[in-house]
C-alpha positions as CSV (number, residue, x, y, z in Angstrom):
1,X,-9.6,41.2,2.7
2,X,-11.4,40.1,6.2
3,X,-13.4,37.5,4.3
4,X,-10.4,36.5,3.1
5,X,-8.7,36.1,6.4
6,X,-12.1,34.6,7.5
7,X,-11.8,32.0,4.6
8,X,-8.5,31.2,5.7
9,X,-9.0,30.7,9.2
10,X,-11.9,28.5,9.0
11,X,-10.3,26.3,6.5
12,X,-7.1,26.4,8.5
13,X,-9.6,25.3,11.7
14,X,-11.0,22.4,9.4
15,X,-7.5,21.0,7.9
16,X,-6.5,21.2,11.8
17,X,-9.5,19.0,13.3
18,X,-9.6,16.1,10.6
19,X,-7.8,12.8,12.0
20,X,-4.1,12.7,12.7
21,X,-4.9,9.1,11.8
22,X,-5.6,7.2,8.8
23,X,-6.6,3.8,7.9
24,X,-7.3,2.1,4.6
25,X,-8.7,-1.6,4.4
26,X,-9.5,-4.0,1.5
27,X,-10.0,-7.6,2.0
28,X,-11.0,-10.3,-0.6
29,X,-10.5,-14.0,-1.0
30,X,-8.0,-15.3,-3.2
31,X,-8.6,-18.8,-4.9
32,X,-5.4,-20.3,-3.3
33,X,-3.9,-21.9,-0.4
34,X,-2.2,-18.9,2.3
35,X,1.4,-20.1,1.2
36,X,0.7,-19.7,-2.4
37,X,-0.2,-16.3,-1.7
38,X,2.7,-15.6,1.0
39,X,5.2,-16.5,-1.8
40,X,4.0,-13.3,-3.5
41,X,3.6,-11.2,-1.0
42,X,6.7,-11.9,1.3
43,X,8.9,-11.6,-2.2
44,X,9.4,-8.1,-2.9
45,X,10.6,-9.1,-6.4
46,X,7.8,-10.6,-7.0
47,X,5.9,-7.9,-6.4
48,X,6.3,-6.7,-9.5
49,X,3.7,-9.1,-11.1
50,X,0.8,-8.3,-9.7
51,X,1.3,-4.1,-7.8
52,X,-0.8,-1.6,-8.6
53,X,1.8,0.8,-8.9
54,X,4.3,-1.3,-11.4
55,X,1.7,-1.0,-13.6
56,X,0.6,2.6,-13.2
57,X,4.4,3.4,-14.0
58,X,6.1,0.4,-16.1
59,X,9.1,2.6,-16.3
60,X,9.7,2.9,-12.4
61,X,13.0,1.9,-11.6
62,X,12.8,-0.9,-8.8
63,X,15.8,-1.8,-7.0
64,X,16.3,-4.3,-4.1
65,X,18.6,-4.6,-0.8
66,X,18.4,-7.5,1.5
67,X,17.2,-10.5,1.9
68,X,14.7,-11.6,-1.7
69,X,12.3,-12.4,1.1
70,X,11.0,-11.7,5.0
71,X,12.3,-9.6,7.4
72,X,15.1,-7.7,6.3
73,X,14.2,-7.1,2.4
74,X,13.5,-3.8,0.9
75,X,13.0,-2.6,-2.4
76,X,13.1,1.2,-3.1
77,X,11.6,2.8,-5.9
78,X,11.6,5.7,-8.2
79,X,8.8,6.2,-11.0
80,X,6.8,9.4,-12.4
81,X,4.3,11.6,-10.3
82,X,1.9,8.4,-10.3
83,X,4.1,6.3,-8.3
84,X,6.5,8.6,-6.5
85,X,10.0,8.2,-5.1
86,X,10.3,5.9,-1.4
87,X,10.5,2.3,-0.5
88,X,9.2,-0.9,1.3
89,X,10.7,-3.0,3.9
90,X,9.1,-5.9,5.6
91,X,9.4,-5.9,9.4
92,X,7.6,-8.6,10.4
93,X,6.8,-12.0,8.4
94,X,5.2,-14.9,10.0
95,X,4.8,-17.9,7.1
96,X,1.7,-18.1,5.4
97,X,-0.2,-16.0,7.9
98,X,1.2,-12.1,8.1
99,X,3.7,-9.6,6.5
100,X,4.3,-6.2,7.9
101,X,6.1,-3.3,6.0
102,X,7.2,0.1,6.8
103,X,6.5,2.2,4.0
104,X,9.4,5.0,3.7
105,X,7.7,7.7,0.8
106,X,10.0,10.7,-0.5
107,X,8.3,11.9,-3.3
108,X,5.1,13.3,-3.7
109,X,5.2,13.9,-0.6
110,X,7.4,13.0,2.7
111,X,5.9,10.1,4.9
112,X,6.2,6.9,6.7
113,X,3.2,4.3,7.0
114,X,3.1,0.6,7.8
115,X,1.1,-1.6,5.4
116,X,0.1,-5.3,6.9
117,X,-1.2,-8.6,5.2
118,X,-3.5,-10.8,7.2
119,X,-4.3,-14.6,5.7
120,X,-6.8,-16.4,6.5
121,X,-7.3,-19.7,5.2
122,X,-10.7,-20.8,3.4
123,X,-10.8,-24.6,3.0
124,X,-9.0,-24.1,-0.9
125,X,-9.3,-20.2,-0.9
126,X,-7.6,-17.4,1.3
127,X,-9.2,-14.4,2.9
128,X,-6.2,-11.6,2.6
129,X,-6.6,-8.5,4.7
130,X,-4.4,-5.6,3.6
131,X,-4.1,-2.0,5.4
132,X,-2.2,0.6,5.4
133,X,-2.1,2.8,8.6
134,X,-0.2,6.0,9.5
135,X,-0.4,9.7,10.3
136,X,-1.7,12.8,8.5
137,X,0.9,16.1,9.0
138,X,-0.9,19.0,8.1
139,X,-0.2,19.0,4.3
140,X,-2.1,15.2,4.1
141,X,-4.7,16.1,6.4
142,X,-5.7,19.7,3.5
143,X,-5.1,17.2,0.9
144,X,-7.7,14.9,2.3
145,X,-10.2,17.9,1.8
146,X,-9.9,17.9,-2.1
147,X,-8.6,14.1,-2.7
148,X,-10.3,11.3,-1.2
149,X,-7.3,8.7,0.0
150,X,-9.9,6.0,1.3
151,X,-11.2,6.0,-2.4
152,X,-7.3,6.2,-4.0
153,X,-5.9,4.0,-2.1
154,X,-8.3,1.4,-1.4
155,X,-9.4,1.5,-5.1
156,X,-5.0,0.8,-5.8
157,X,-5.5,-2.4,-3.0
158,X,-8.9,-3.8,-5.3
159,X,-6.8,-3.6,-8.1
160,X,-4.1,-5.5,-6.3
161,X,-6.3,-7.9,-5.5
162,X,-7.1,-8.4,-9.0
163,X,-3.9,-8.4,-10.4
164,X,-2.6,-10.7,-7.2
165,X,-5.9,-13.5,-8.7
166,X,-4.7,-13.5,-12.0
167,X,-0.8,-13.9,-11.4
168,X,-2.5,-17.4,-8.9
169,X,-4.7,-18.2,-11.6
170,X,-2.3,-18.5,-13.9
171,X,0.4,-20.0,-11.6
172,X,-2.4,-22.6,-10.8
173,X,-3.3,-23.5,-14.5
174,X,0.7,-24.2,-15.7
């Protein structure tokens, strides 16, 4: 029963000295001019085109408030254990160059984020920054010791990436 206890306490000590503070950055460049690539991300419709997460649950229900574009618009969603239950809304969109979001998640698990785009243009291509910052309760900070979220989540942002190329590539060829 004491190494129990002990158990318990020292992985109670380590959950409680991990970071209150997470970041998770991918960058890549995109083969297209910054506006072509702010039409897609300051749409939240659009969105569902090239995210990550419309594909990991095709049956999520998306539904959207506000503006279609820029500050103001929101979209909420509610999908399986893969996706979750929250929503987006963009708080800050400066045209072709940065679009903030605050990032409202219900299920799995209760938390607020922000989530940025940076564009930097490349002679014909774009250099696109995109983080995701926030805080880790207690719960996020003993899930970080058996899930790795740098891994999960930057691997969702690569995939983004890729998706976000192909729906450009496309757009560029019609």
């Amino acid at each position: 029963m004491l190494t129990l206890v002990l158990l318990l306490l020292v992985v109670g000590l380590l959950i409680f000295r991990l970071p209150d503070r997470f970041a998770v950055t991918r960058s890549a460049e995109l083969p297209a001019p910054p506006a072509a690539i702010f039409a897609q991300i300051n749409d939240l419709q659009a969105w569902q085109s090239w995210s990550p997460w419309a594909r990991l649950d095709p049956a999520a229900v998306a539904t959207f408030d506000g503006p279609q574009s820029g500050v103001g618009a929101v979209m909420r969603w509610d999908g399986n254990n893969n996706v979750g239950k929250g929503s987006m809304t963009i708080t800050e969109s400066i045209p072709d160059a940065l679009v903030r979001f605050r990032l409202d998640f219900v299920k799995p698990m209760q938390g607020t984020s922000q989530a940025e785009f940076m564009l930097t243009p490349l002679g014909d291509r774009t250099l696109v920054r995109w983080t995701m910052t926030g805080t880790n309760n207690f719960i996020g900070k003993a899930m970080g010791l058996v899930m790795n979220c740098e891994n999960m989540v930057g691997g969702q942002f690569e995939q983004g990436f890729a998706n976000l190329r192909a729906v450009l590539t496309k757009m560029s060829a019609s």
